[in-house]
PQR file with spaces between the fields and no chain letter, atoms N, CA, C, O and H, PARSE charges and radii, in Angstrom:
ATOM       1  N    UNK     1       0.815   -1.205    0.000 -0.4000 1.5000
ATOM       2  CA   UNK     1       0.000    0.000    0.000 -0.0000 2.0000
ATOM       3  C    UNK     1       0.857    1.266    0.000  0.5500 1.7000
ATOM       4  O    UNK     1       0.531    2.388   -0.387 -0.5500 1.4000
ATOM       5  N    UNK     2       2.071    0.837    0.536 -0.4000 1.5000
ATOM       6  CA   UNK     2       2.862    2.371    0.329 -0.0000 2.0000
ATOM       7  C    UNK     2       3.244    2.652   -1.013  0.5500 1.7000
ATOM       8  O    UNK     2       3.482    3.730   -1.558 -0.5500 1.4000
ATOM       9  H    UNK     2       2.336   -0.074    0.851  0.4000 1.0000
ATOM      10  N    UNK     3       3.258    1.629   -1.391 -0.4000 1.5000
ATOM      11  CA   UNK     3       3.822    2.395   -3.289 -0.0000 2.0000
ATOM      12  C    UNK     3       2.654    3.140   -3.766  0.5500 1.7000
ATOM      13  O    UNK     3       2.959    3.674   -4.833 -0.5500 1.4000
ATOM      14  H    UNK     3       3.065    0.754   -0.947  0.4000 1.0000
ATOM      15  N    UNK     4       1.467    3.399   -3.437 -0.4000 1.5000
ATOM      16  CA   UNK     4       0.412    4.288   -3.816 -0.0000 2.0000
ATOM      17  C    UNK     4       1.083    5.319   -3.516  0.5500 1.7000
ATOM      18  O    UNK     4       1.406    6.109   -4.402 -0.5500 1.4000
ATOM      19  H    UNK     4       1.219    2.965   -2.571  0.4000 1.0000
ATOM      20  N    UNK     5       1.392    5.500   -2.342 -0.4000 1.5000
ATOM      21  CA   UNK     5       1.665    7.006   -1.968 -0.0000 2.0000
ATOM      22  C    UNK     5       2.967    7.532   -2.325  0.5500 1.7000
ATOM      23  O    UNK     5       3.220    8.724   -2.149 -0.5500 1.4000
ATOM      24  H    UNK     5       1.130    4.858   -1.622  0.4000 1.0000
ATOM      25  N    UNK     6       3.855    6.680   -2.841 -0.4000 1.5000
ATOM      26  CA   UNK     6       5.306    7.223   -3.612 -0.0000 2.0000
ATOM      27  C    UNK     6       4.820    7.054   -5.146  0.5500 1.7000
ATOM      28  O    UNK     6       5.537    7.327   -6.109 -0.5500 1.4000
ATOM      29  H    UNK     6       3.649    5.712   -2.984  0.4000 1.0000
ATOM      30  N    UNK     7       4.073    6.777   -5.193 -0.4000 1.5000
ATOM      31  CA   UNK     7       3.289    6.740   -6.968 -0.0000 2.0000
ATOM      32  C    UNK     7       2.293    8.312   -7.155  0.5500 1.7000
ATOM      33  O    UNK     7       2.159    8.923   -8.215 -0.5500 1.4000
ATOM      34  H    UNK     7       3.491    6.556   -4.411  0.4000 1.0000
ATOM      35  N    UNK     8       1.918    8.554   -6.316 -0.4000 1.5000
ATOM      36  CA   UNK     8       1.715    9.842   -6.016 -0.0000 2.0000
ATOM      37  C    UNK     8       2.591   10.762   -6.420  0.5500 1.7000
ATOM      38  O    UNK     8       2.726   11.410   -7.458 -0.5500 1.4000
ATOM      39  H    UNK     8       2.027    8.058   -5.455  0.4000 1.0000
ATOM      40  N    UNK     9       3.346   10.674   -5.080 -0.4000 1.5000
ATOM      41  CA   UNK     9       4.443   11.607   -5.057 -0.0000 2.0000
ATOM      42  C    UNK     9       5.299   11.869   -6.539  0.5500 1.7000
ATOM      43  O    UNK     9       5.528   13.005   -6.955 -0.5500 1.4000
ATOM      44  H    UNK     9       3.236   10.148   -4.237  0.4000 1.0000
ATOM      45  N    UNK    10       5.786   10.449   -7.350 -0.4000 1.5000
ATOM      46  CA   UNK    10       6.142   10.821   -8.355 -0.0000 2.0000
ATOM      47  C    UNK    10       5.313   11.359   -9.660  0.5500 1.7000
ATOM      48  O    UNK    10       5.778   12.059  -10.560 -0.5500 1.4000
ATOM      49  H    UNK    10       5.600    9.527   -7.012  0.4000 1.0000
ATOM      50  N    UNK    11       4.414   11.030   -9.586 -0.4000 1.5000
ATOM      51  CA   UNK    11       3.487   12.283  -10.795 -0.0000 2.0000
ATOM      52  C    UNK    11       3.559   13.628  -10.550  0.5500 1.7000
ATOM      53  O    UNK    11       3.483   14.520  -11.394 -0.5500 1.4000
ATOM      54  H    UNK    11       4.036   10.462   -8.855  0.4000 1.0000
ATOM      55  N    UNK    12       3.781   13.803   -8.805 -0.4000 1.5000
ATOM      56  CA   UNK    12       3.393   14.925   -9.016 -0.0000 2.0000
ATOM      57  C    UNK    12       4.930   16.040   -8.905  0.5500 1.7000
ATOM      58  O    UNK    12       5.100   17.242   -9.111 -0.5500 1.4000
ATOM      59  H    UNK    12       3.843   13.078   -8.120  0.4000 1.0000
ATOM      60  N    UNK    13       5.991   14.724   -8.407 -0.4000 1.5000
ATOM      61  CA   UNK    13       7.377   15.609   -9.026 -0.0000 2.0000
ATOM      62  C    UNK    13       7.043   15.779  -10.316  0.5500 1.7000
ATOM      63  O    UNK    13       6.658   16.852  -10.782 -0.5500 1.4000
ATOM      64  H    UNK    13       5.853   13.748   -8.240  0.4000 1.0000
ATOM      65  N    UNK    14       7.213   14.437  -11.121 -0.4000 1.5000
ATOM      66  CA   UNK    14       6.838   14.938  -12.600 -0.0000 2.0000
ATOM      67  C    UNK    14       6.535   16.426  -13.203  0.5500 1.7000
ATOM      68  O    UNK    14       7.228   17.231  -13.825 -0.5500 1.4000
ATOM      69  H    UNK    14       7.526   13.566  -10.742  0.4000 1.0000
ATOM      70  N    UNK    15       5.016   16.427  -12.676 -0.4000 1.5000
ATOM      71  CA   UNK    15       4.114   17.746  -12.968 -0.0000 2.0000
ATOM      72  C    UNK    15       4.836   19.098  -12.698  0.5500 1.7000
ATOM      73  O    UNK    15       5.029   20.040  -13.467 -0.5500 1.4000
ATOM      74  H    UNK    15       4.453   15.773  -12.170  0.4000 1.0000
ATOM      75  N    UNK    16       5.118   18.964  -11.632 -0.4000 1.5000
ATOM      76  CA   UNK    16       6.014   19.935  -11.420 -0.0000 2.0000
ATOM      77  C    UNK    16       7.214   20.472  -11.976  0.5500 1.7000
ATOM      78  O    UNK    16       7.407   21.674  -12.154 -0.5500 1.4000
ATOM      79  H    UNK    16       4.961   18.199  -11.008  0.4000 1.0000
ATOM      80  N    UNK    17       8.003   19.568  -12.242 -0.4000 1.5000
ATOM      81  CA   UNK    17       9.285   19.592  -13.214 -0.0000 2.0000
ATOM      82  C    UNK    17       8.725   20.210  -14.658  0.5500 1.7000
ATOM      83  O    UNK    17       8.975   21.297  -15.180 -0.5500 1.4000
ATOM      84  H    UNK    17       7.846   18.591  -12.097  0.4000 1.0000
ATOM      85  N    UNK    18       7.841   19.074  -15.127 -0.4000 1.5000
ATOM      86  CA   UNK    18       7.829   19.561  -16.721 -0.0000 2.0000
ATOM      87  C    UNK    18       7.380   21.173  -16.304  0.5500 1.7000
ATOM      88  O    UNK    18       8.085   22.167  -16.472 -0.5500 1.4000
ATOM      89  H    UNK    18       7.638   18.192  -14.703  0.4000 1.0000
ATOM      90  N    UNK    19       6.102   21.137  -15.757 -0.4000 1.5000
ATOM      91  CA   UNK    19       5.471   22.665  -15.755 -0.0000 2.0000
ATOM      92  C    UNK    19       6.320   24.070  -14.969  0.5500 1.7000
ATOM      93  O    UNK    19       6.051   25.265  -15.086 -0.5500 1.4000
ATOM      94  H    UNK    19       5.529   20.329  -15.621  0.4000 1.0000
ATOM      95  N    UNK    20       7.244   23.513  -14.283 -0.4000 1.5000
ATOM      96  CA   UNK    20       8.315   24.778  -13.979 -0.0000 2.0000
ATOM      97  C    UNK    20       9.148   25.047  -15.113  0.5500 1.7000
ATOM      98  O    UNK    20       9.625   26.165  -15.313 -0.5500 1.4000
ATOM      99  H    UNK    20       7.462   22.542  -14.187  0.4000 1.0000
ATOM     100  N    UNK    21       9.381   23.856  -16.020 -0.4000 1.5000
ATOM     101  CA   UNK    21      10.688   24.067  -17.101 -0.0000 2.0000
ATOM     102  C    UNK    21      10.002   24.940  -18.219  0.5500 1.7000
ATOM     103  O    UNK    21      10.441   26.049  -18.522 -0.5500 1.4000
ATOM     104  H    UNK    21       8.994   22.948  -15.858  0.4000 1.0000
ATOM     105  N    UNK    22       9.104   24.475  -18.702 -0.4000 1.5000
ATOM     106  CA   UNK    22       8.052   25.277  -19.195 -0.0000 2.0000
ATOM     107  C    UNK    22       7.607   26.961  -18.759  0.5500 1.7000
ATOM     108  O    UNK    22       7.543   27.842  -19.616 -0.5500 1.4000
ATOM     109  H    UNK    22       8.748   23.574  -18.455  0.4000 1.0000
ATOM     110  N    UNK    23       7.436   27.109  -17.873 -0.4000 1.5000
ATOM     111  CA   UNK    23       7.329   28.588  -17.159 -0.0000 2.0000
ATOM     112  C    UNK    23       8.688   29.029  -17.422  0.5500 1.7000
ATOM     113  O    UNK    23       9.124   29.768  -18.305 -0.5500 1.4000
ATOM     114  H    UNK    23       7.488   26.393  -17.177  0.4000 1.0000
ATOM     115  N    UNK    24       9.361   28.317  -16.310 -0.4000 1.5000
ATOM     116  CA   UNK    24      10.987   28.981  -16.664 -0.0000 2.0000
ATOM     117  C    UNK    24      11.529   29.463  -18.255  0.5500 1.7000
ATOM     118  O    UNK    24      12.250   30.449  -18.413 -0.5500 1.4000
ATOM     119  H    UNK    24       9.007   27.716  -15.593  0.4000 1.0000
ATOM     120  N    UNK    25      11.126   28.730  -19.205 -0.4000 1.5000
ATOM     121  CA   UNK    25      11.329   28.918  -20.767 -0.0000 2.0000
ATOM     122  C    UNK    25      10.773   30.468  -21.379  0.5500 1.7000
ATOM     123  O    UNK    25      11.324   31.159  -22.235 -0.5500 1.4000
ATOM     124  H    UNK    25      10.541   27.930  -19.076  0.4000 1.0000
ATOM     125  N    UNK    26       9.292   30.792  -20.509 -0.4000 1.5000
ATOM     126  CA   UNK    26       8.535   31.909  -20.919 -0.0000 2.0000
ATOM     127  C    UNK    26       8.766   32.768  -20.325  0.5500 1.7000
ATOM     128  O    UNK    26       8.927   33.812  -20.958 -0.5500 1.4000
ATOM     129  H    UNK    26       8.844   30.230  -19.814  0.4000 1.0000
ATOM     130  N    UNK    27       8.884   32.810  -19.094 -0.4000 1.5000
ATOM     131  CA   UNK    27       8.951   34.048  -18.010 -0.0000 2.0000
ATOM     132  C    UNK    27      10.783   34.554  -17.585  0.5500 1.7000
ATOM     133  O    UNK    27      11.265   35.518  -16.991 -0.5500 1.4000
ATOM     134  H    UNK    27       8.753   31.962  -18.580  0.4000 1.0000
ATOM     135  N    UNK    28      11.385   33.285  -18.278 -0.4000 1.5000
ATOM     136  CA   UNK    28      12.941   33.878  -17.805 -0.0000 2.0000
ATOM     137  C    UNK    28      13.645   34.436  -19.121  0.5500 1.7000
ATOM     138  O    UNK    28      14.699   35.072  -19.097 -0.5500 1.4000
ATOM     139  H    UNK    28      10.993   32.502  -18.761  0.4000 1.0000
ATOM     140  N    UNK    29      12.717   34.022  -20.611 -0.4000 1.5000
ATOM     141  CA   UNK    29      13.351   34.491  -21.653 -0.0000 2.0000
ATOM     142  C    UNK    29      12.000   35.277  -22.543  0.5500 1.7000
ATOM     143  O    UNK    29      11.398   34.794  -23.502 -0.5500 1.4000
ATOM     144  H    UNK    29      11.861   33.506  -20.631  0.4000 1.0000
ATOM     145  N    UNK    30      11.802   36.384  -22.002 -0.4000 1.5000
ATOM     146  CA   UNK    30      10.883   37.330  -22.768 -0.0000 2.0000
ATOM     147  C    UNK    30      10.645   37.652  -23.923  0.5500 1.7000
ATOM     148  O    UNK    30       9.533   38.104  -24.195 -0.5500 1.4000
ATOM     149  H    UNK    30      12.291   36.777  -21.223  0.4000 1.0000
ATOM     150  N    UNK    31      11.247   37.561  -24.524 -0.4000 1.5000
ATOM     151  CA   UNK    31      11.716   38.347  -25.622 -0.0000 2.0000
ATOM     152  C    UNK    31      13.652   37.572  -25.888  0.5500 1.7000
ATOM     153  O    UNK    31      14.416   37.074  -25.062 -0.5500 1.4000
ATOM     154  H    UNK    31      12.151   37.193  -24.303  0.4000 1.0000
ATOM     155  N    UNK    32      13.866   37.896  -27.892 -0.4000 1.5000
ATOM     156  CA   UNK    32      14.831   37.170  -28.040 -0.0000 2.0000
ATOM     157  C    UNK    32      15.883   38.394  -27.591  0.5500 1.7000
ATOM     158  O    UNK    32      15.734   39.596  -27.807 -0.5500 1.4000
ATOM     159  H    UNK    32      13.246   38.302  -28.564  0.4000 1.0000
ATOM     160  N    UNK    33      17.302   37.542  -26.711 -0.4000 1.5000
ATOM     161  CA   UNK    33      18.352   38.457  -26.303 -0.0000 2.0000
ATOM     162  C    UNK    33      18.165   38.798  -24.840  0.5500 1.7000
ATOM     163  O    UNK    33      19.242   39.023  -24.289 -0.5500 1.4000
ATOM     164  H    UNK    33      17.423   36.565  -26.536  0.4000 1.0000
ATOM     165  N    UNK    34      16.989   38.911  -23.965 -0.4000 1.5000
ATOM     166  CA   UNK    34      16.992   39.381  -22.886 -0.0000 2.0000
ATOM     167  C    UNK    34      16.367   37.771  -21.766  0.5500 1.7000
ATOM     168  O    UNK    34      15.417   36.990  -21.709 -0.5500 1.4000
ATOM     169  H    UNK    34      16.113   38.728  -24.413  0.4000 1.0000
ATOM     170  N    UNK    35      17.461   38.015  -21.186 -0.4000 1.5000
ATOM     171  CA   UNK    35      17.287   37.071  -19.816 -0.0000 2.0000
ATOM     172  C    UNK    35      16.728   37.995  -18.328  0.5500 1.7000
ATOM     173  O    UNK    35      17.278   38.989  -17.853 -0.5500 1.4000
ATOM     174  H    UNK    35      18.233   38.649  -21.233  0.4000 1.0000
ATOM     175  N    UNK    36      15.490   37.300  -17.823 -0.4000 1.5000
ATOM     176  CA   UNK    36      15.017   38.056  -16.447 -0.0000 2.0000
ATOM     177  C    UNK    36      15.614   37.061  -15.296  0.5500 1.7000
ATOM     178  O    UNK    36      15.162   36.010  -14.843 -0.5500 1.4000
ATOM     179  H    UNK    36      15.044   36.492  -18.209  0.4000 1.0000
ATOM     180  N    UNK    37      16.777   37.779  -15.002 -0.4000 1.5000
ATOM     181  CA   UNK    37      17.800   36.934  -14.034 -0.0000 2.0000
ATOM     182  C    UNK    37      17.254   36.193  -12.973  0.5500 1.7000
ATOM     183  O    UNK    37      17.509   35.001  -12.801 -0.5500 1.4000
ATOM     184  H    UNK    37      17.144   38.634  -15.370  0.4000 1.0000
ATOM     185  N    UNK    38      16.186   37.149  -11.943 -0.4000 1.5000
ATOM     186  CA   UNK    38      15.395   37.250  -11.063 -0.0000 2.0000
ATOM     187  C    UNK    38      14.527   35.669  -11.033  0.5500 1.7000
ATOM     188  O    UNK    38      14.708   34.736  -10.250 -0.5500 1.4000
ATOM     189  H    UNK    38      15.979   38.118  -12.083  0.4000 1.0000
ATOM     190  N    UNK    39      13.273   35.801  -12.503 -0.4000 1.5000
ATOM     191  CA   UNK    39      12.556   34.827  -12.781 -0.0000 2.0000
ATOM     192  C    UNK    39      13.241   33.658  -13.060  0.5500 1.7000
ATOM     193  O    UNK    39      12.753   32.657  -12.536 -0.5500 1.4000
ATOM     194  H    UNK    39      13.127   36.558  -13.140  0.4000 1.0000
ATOM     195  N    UNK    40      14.611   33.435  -13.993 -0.4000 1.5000
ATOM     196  CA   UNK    40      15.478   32.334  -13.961 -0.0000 2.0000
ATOM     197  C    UNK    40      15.143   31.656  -12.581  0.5500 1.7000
ATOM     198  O    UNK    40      14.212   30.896  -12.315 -0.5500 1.4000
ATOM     199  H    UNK    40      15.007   34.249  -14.419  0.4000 1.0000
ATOM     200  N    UNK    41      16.231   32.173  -11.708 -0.4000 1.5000
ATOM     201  CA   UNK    41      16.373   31.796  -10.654 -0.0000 2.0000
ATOM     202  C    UNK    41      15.702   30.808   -9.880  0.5500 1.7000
ATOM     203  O    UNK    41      16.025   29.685   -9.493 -0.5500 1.4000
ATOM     204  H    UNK    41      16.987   32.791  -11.924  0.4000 1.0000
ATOM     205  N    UNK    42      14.232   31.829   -9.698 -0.4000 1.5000
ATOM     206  CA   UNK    42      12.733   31.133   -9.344 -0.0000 2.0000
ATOM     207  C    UNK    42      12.495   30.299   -9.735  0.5500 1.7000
ATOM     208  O    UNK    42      12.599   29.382   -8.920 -0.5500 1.4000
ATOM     209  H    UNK    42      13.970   32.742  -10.012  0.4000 1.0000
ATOM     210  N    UNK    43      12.169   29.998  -10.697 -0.4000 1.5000
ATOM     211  CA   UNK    43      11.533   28.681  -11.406 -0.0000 2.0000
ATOM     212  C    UNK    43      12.516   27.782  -11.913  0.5500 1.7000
ATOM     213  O    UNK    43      12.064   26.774  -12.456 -0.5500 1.4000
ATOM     214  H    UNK    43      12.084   30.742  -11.358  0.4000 1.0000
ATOM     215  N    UNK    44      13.850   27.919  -11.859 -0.4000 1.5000
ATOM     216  CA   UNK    44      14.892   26.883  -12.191 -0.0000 2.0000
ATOM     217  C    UNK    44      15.253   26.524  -10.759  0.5500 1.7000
ATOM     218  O    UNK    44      16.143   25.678  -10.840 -0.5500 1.4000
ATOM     219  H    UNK    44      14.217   28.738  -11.418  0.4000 1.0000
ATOM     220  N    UNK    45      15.001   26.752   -9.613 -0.4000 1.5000
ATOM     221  CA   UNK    45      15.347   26.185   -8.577 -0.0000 2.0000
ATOM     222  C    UNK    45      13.741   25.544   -8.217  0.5500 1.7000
ATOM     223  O    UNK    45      13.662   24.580   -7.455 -0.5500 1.4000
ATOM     224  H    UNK    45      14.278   27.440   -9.548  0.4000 1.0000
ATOM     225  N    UNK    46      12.704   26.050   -8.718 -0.4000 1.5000
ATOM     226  CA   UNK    46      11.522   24.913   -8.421 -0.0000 2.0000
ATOM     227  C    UNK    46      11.747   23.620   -9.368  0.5500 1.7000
ATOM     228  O    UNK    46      11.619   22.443   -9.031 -0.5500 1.4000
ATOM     229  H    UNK    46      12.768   26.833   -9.336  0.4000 1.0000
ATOM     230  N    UNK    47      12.116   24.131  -10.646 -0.4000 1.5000
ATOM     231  CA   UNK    47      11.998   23.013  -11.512 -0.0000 2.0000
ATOM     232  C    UNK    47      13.587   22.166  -11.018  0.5500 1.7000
ATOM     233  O    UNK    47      14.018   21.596  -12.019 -0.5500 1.4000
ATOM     234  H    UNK    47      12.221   25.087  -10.920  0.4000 1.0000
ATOM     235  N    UNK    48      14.331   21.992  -10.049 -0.4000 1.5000
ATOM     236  CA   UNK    48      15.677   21.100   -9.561 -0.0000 2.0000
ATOM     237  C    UNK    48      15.029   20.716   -8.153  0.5500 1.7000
ATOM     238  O    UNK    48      15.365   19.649   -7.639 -0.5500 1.4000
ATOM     239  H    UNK    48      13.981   22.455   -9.235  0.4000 1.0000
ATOM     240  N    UNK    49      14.111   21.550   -7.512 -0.4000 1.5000
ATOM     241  CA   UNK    49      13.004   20.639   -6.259 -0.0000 2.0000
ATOM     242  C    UNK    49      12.158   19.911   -6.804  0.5500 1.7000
ATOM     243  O    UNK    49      11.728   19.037   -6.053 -0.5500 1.4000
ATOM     244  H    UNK    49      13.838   22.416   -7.929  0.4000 1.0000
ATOM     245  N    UNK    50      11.570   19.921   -8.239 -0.4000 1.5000
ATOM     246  CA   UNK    50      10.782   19.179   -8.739 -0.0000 2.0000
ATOM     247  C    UNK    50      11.646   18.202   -8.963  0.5500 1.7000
ATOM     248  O    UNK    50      11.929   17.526   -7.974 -0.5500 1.4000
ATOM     249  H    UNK    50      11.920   20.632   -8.850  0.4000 1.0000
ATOM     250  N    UNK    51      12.137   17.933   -9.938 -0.4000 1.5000
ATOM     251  CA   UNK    51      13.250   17.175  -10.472 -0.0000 2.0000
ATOM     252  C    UNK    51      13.667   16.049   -9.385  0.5500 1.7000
ATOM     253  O    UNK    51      13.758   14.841   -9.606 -0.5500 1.4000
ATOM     254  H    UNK    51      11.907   18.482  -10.742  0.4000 1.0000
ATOM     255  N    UNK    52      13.892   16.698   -8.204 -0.4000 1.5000
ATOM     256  CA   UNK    52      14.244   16.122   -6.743 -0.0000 2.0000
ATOM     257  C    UNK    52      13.247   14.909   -6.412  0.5500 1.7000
ATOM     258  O    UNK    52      13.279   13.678   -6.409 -0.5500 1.4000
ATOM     259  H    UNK    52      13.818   17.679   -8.025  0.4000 1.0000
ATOM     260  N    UNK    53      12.473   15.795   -6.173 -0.4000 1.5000
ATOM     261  CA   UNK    53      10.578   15.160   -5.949 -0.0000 2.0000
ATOM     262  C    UNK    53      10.408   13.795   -6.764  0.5500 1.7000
ATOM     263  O    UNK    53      10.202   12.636   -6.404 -0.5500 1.4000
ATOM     264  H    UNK    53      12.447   16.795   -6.175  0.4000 1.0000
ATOM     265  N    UNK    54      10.582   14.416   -8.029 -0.4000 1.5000
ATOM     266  CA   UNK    54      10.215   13.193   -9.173 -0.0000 2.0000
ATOM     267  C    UNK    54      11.121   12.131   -8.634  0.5500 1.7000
ATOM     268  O    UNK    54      10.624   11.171   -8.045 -0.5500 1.4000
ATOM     269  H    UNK    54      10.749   15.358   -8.321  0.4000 1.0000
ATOM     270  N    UNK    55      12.591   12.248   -8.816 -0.4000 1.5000
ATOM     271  CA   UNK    55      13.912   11.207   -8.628 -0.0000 2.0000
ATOM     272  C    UNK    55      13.826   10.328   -7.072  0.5500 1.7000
ATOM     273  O    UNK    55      14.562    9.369   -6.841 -0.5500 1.4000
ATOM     274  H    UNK    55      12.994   13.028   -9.295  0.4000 1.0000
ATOM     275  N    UNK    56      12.919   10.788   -6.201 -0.4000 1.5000
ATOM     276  CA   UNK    56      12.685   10.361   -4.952 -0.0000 2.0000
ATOM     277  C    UNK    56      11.715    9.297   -5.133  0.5500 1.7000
ATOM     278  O    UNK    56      11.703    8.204   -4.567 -0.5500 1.4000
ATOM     279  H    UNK    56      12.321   11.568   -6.388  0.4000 1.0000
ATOM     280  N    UNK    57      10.793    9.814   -6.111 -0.4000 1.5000
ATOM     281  CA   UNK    57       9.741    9.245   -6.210 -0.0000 2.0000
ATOM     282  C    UNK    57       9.676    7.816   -6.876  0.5500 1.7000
ATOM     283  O    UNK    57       9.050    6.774   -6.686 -0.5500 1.4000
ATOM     284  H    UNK    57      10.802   10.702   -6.571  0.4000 1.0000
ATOM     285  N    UNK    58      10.622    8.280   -7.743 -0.4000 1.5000
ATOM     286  CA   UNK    58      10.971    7.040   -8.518 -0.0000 2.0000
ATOM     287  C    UNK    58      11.669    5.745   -8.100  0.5500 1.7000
ATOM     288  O    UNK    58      11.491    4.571   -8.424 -0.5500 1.4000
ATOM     289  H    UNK    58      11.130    9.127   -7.897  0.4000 1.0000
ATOM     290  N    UNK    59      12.518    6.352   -7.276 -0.4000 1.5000
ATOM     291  CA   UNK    59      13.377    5.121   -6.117 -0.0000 2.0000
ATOM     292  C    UNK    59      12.296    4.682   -5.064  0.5500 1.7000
ATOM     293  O    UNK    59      12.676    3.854   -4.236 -0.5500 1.4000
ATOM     294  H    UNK    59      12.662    7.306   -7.013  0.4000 1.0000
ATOM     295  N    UNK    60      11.313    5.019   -5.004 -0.4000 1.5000
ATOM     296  CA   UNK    60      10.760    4.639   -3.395 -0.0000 2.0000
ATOM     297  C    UNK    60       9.409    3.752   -4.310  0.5500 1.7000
ATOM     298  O    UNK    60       9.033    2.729   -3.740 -0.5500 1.4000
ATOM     299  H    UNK    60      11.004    5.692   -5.677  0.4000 1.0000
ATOM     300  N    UNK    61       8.894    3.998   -5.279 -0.4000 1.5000
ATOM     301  CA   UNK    61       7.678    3.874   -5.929 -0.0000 2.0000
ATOM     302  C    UNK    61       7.769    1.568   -6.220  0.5500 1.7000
ATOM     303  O    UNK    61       6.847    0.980   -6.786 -0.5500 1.4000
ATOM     304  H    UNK    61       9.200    4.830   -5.743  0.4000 1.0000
């Protein structure tokens, strides 16, 4: 019964990963030539806790 709940957990690293890398793609590169250092940051350190999440998930699942 516990692999339900690390089967969980890894979809929803998953979700997270793809959909931060995705944000991160739009909101850290605006426009061609200009990087928003700030937004990088943000969402490339959610999308490496996601990433985390997922890789946890996957070993325990």
């Amino acid at each position: 019964m516990s692999h339900d709940f690390w089967s969980i957990i890894l979809i929803v690293g998953l979700t997270g990963w793809l959909s931060s890398c995705i944000i991160l793609m739009f909101r850290a590169f605006p426009e061609r030539g200009i990087c928003n250092v700030s937004s990088a940051t943000r969402w490339g350190a959610g999308a490496l806790f996601s990433f985390a999440v997922w890789i946890v998930g996957l070993l325990n699942a």
